[in-house]
Every structure is written in C-alpha cells, then in structure tokens.
C-alpha positions in Angstrom: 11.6 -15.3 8.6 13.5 -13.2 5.5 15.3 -11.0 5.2 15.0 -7.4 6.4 15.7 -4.4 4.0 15.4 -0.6 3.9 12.3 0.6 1.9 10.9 3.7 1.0 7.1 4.6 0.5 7.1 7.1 -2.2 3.7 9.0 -3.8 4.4 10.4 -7.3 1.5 11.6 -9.7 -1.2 10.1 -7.5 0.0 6.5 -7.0 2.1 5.2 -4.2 4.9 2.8 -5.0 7.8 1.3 -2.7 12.0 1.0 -3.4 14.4 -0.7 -1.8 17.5 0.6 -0.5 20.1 -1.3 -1.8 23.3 -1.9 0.7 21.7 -4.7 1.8 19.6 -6.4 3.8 19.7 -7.3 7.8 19.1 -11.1 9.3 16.3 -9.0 12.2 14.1 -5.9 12.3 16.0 -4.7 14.9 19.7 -5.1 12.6 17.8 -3.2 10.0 16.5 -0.5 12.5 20.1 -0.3 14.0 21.8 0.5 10.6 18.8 3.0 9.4 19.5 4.9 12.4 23.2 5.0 12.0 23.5 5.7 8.7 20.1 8.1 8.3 22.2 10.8 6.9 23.8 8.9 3.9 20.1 6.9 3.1 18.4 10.5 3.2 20.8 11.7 0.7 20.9 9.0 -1.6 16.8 9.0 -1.4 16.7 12.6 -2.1 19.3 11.9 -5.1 17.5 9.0 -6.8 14.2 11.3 -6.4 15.8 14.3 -8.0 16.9 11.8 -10.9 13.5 9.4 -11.6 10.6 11.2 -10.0 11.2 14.9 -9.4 7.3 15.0 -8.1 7.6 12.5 -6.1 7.2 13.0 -1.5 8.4 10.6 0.6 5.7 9.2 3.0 7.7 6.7 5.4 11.1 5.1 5.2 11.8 1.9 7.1 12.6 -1.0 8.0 10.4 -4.3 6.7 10.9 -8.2 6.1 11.7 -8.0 1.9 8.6 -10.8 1.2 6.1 -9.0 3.0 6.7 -5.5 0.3 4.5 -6.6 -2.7 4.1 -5.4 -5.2 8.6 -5.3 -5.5 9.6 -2.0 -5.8 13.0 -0.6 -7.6 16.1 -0.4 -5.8 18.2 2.4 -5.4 
C-alpha cells in the first residue's frame, strides 16, 4: 500500500477535478482520517483560501482521505 493524503473533490465550470492537500501524507487511512479530523478547521480554511485565489466558481463536493496512487488523473496541491 501508498501512501495516504488529504484530497479535495472540487467542480468548477462544469468539470470535476481533485487537489491534494499538502502537509503531507499518512503511512494508513486511519492516520490520515485521524489528522483530517483534528485539524478540519485549518484544512477548511486553507481550501476556502486556495479557492478564493484559483477558482472563485468553484464548490467543494467531498474532502477526504485516499491512498495518493489510486487519485488519477493528479490533481494540484495546495
């Protein structure tokens, strides 16, 4: 198994597209879940900010945990 990361599922202008949170990623789903929880606050924030600043259209549909290989096509990272 990879790595686990934070990700986003974002729809802007009609198409859906992933990013990648960037603090890092977590050795088990349950590591990632554990932090996302804990630190929902500051990831909201920074989502909502990187939003503002690259797709002010855009709604979030999901944010989550996944293993990094199985997100294709690689989204950006904020």
């Amino acid at each position: 198994m990879g790595a686990f990361i934070i990700y986003a599922t974002l729809m802007a202008n009609g198409m859906i597209g992933t990013i990648e949170f960037k603090k890092g990623s977590f050795n088990s789903e349950p590591e990632c879940t554990k932090y996302l929880t804990e630190n929902n606050q500051i990831i909201i924030q920074t989502l909502q900010q990187y939003i503002a600043r690259k797709e002010p259209n855009a709604s979030v549909l999901f944010v989550g945990c996944a293993e990094k290989s199985k997100l294709i096509p690689k989204g950006e990272t904020i």
